[in-house]
N, C-alpha and C positions, 0 to 999 in steps of 0.2 A: 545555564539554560540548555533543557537537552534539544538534540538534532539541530545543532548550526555549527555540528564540525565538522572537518572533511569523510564526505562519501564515500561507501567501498561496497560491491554490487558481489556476489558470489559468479562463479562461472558459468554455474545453472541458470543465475538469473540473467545474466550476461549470454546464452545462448536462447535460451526461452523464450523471454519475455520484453516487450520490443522496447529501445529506449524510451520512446514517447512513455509508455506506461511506465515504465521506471519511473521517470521524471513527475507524473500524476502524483503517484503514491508519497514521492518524498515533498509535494509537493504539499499533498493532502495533509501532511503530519504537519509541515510548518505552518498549513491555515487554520488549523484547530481553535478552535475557540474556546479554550478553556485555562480555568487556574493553574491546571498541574498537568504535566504529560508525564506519563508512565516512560521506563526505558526501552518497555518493548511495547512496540505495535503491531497489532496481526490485520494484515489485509487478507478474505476468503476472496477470487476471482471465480465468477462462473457467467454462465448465459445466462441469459432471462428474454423471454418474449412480449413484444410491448408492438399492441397492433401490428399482431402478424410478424411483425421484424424483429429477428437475433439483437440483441444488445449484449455490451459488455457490462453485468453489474459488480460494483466491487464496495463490499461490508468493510465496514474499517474500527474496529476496538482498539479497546487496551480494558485491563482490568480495571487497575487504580491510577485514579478516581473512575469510576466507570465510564467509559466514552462506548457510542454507536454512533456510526453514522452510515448510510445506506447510498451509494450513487447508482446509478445507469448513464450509460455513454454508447454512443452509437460507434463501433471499433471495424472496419475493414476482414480483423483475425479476431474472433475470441480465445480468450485465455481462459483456461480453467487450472487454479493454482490455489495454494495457500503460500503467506507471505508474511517473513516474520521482521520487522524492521528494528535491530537492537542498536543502543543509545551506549558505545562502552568508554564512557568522557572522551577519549582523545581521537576516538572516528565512531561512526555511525556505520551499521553494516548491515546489508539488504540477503536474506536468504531463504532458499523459497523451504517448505517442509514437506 
């Protein structure tokens, strides 16, 4: 099964990008709903304005089998990043591109 092995976070994203969202994103790949998960997951971070107020939206694919999925979240800081979540059997590794 991928991504239920131990975690490992690049430095970049480990400076950047605040735990709490770290934690979203690996969070978002184990609620997936679907048959098969790809080994990499790309999360796009950016703004998006919703009634006047900043939000954080974050796009979350994977190729195969094709996944999209679309959030918005009300965030204190936004992040504007790309995020690449690779599955490599023996750990799972968060880096941003």
């Amino acid at each position: 099964m991928l991504f239920t092995n131990p975690k490992i976070v690049s430095q970049r994203i480990q400076f950047e990008i605040p735990e709490w969202t770290q934690n979203l994103l690996w969070y978002l790949i184990e609620s997936m709903e679907v048959n098969q998960k790809d080994e990499i997951q790309l999360f796009v971070l950016s703004s998006i304005t919703v009634d006047g107020e900043q939000k954080q939206q974050i796009i979350h694919s994977q190729q195969q089998p094709p996944y999209f999925m679309e959030h918005t979240i009300s965030a204190s800081t936004i992040i504007t990043a790309k995020v690449l979540a690779v599955d490599c059997q023996s750990h799972s590794v968060m880096i941003m591109c």
